[in-house]
NUROMI-680251 format. One record per residue (C-alpha): residue number from 0; residue in one letter; x, y, z. Coordinates in nm, 3 decimals, always signed. Example, Ala and Ser with C-alpha at 12.3 -4.5 7.8 and 13.67 -1.06 7.14 Angstrom:
<sites>
SITE   n res       X       Y       Z
SITE   0   A  +1.230  -0.450  +0.780
SITE   1   S  +1.367  -0.106  +0.714
</sites>
This chain:
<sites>
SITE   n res       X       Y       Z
SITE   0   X  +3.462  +4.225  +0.857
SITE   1   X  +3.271  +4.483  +1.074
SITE   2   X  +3.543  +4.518  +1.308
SITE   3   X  +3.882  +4.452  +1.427
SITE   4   X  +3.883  +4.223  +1.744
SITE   5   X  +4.165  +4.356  +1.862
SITE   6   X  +4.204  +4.285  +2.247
SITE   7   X  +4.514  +4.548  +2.355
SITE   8   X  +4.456  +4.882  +2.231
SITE   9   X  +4.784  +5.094  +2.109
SITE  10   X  +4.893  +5.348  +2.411
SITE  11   X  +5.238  +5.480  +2.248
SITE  12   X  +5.417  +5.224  +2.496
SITE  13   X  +5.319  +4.875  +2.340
SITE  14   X  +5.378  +4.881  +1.961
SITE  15   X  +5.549  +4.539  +1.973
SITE  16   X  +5.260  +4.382  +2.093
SITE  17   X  +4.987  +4.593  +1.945
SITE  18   X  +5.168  +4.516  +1.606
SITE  19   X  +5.168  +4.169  +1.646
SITE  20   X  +4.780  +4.104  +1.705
SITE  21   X  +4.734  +4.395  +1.449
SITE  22   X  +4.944  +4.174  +1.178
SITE  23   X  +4.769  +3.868  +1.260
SITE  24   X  +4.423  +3.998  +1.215
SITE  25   X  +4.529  +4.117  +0.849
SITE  26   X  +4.668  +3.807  +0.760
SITE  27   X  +4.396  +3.609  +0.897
SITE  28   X  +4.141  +3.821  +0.672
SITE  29   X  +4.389  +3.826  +0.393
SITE  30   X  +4.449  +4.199  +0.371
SITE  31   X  +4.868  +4.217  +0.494
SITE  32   X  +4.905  +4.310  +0.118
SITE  33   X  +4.776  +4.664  +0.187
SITE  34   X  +5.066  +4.717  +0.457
SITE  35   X  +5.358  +4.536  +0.294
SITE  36   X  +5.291  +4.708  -0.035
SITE  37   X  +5.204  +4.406  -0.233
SITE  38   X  +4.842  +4.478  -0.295
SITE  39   X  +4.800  +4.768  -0.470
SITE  40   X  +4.584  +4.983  -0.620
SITE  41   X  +4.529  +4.890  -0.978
SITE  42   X  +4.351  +5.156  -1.216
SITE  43   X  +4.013  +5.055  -1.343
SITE  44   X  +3.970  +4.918  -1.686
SITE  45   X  +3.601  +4.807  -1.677
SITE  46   X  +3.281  +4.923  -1.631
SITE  47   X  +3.129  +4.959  -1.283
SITE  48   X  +2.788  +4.941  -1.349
SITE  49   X  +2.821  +4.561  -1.486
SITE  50   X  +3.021  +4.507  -1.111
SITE  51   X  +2.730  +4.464  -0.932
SITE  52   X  +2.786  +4.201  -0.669
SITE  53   X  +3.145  +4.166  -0.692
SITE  54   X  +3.388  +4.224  -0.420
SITE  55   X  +3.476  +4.556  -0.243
SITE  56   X  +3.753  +4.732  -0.440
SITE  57   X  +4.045  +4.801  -0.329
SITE  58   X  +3.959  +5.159  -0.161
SITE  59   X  +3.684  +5.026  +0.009
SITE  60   X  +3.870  +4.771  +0.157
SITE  61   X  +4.176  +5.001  +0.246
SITE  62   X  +3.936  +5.269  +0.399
SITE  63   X  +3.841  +4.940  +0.596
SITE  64   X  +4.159  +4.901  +0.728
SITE  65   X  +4.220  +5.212  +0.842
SITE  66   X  +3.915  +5.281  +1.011
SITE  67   X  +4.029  +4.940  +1.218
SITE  68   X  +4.351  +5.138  +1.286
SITE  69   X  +4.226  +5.442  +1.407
SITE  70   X  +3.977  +5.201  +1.600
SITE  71   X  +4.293  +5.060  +1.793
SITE  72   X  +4.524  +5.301  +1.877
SITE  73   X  +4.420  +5.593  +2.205
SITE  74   X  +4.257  +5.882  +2.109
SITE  75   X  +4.505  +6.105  +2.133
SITE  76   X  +4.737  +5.911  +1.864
SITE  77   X  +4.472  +5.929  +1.610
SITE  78   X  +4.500  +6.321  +1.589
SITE  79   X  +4.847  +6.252  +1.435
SITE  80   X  +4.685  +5.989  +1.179
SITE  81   X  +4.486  +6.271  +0.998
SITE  82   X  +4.687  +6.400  +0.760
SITE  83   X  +4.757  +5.963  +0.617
SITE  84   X  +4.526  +5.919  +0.336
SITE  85   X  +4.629  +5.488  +0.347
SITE  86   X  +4.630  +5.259  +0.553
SITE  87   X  +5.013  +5.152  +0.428
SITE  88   X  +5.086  +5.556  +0.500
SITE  89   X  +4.893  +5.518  +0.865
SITE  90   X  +5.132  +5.214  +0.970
SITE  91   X  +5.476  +5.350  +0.823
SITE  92   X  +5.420  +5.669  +1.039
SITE  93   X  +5.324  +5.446  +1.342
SITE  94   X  +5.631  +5.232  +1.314
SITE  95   X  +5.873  +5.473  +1.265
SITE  96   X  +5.764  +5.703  +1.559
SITE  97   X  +5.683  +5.415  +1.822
SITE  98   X  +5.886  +5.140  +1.673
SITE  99   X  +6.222  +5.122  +1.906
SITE 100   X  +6.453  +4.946  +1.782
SITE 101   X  +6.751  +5.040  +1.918
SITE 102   X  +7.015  +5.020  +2.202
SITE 103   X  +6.828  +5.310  +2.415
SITE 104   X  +6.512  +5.078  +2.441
SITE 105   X  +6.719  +4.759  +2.474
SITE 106   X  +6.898  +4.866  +2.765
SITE 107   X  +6.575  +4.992  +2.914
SITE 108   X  +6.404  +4.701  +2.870
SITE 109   X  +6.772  +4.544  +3.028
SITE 110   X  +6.683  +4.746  +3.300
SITE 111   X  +6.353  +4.697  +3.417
SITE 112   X  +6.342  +4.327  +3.378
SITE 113   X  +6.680  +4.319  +3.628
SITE 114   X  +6.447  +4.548  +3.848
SITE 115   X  +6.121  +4.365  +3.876
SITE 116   X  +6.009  +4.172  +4.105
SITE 117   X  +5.750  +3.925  +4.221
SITE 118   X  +5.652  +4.179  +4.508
SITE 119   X  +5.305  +4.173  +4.619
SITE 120   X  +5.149  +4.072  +4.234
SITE 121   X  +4.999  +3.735  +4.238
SITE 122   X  +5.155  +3.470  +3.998
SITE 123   X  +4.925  +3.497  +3.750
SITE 124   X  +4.998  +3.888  +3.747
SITE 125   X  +5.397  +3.842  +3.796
SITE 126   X  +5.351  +3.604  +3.490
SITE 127   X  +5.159  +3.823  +3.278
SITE 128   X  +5.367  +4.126  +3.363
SITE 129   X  +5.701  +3.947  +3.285
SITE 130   X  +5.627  +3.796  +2.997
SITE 131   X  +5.548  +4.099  +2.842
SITE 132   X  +5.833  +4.306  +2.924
SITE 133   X  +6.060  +4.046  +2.816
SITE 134   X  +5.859  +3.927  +2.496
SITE 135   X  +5.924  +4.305  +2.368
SITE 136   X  +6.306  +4.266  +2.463
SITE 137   X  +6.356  +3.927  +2.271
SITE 138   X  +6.181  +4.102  +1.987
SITE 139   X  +6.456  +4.416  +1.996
SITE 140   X  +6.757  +4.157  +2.013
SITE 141   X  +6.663  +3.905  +1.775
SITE 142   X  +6.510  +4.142  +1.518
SITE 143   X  +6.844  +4.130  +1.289
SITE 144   X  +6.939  +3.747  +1.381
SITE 145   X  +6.980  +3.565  +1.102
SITE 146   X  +6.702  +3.253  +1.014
SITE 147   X  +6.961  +2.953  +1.020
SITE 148   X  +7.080  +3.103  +1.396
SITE 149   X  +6.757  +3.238  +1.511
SITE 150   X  +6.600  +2.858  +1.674
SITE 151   X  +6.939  +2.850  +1.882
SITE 152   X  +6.915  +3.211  +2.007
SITE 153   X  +6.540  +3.154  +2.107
SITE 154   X  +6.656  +2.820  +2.335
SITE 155   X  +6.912  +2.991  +2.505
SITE 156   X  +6.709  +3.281  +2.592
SITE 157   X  +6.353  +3.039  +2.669
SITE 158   X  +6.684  +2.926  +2.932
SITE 159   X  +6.747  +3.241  +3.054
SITE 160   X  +6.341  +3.378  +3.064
SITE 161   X  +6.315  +3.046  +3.297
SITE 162   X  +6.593  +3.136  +3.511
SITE 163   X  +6.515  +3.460  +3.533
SITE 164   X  +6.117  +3.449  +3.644
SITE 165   X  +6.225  +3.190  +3.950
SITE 166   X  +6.458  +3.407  +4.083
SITE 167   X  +6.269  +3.683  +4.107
SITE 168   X  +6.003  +3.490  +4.328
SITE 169   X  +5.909  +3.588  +4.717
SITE 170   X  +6.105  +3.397  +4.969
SITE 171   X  +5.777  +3.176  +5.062
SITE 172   X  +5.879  +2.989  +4.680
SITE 173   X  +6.191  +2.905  +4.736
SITE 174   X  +6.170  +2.557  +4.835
SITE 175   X  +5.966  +2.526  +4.490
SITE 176   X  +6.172  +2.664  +4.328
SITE 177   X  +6.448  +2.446  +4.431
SITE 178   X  +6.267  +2.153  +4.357
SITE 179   X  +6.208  +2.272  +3.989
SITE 180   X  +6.532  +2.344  +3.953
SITE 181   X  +6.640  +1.984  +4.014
SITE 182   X  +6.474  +1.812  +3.852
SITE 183   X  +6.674  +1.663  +3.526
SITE 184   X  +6.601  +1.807  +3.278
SITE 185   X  +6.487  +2.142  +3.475
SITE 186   X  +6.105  +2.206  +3.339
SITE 187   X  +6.031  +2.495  +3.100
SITE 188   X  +5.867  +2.813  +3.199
SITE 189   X  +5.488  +2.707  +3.088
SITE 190   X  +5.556  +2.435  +3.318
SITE 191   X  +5.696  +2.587  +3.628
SITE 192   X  +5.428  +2.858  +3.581
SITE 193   X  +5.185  +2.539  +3.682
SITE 194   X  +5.336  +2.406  +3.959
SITE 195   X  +5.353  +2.774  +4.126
SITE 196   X  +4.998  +2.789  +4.096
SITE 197   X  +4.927  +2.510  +4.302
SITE 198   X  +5.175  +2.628  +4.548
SITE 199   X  +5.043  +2.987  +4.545
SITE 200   X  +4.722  +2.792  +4.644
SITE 201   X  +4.870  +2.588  +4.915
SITE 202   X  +4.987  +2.888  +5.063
SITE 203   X  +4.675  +3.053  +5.067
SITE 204   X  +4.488  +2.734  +5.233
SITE 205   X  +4.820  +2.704  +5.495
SITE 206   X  +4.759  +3.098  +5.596
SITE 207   X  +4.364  +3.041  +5.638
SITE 208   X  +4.418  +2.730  +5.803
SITE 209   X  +4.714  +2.896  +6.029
SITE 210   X  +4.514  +3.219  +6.133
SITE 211   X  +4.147  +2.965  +6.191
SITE 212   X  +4.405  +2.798  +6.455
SITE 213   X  +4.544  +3.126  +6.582
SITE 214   X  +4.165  +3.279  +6.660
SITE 215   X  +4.109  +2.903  +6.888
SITE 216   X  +4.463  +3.029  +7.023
SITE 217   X  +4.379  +3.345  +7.205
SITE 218   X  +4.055  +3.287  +7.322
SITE 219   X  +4.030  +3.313  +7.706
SITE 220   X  +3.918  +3.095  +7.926
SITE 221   X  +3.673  +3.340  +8.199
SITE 222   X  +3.702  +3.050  +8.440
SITE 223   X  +4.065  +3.011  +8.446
SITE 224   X  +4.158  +3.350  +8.301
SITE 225   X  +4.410  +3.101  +8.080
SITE 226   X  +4.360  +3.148  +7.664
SITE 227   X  +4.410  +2.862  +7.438
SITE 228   X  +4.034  +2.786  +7.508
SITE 229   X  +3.664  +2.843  +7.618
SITE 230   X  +3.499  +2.752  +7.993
SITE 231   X  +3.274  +2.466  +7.821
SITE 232   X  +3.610  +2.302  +7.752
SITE 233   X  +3.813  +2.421  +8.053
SITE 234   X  +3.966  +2.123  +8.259
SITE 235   X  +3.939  +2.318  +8.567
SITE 236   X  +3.607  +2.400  +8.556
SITE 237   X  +3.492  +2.580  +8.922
SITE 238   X  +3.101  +2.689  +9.024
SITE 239   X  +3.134  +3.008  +9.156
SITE 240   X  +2.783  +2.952  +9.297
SITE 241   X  +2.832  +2.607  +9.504
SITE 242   X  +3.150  +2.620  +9.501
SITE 243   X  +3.257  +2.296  +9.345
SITE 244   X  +3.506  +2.205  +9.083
SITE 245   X  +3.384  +2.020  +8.779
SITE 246   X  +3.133  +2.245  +8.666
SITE 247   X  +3.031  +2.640  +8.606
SITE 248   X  +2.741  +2.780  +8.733
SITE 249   X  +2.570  +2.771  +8.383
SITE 250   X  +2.557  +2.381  +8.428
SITE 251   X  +2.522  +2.400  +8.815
SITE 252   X  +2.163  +2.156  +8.943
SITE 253   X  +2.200  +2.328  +9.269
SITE 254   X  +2.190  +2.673  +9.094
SITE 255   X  +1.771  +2.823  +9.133
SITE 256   X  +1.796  +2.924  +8.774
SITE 257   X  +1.873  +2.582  +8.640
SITE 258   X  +1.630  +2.416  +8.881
SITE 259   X  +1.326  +2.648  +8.703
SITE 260   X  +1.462  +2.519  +8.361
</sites>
């Protein structure tokens, strides 16, 4: 419990999924109670000399915590922190400035997803950059979704994610695209992020291939003045030293040079 692997560190822009990894390393080390208010502080009733050994108390472990906070966030957001004394006072603060949850940042979120696009990002980064913005915007509309309703609200919109990643593709995917699209029943996103992969890769092998064949393409015959190939291969090979066809003068007999050799 020296320190907090936490991978994304909290900007002001990415509570939702700072929060998340944040809430999962608590729970993980069994210390959520000091954010959701049900560990607290209980007043001392024995002697702490005959402790010696035990387990860190409760202030040592909340000092813990927040030191992990203030290890996570920029260092410009920790200037605001100073005046929180807890860890439960740090996080309250945190959520109610950067937390969002409501229709301004929803349609935002609306927005930018209906703007993006595939563009010149690889797949992996069109992936990656998608997922997030719409992992934040399922978060915002299914925050108040009741449990029974919440599995059917997720399906629909793991539906609509799908939909909405393919169409955003370069032309080059289309006929992948299609192909995903039907087949019965159409494959889920994980799924279709695969098989663009491997196209991505094809693509990449076709254009090396395509520009190794265009460099044979324009080379220039200097015997022919023609392009499309070299004089070694050049079916109208002339000697411009004997003056025969068949030959150049590199491979003339006639030629003193080549005699010597």
């Amino acid at each position: 419990m020296d320190s907090a692997p936490v991978c994304v560190k909290f900007t002001g822009t990415n509570y939702s999924t700072w929060a998340f990894q944040f809430e999962l390393f608590l729970k993980g080390k069994d210390l959520w109670g000091h954010i959701n208010g049900t560990d607290v502080e209980k007043p001392s009733t024995f002697d702490k000399s005959q402790d010696v050994g035990s387990s860190p108390s409760w202030a040592v472990l909340d000092a813990r915590i927040m030191s992990w906070l203030l290890g996570s966030v920029e260092p410009h957001i920790v200037t605001h922190l100073r005046p929180h004394r807890s860890t439960q006072s740090i996080w309250a603060y945190l959520k109610k400035v950067y937390h969002q949850d409501n229709d301004a940042r929803r349609f935002q979120l609306e927005h930018t997803i209906s703007m993006f696009q595939h563009g010149s990002l690889s797949i992996q980064d069109y992936y990656s950059a998608f997922l997030t913005l719409w992992q934040e915007y399922a978060d915002l509309v299914t925050a108040d979704v009741p449990i029974a309703a919440l599995s059917t609200i997720q399906t629909i919109h793991a539906t609509t994610r799908r939909d909405q990643f393919l169409m955003k593709l370069r032309p080059e995917y289309e006929s992948v695209c299609s192909f995903l699209l039907n087949r019965s029943p159409v494959p889920s996103l994980d799924i279709c992020f695969g098989e663009l992969l491997r196209e991505e890769q094809r693509l990449s092998t076709q254009v090396i291939l395509e520009q190794s064949h265009g460099s044979s393409g324009t080379a220039t015959c200097f015997c022919c003045k023609e392009y499309g190939h070299i004089a070694a291969t050049c079916p109208k090979k002339f000697c411009s030293y004997c003056k025969k066809k068949g030959h150049i003068i590199k491979e003339c007999h006639i030629h003193p040079q080549n005699c010597q050799a």
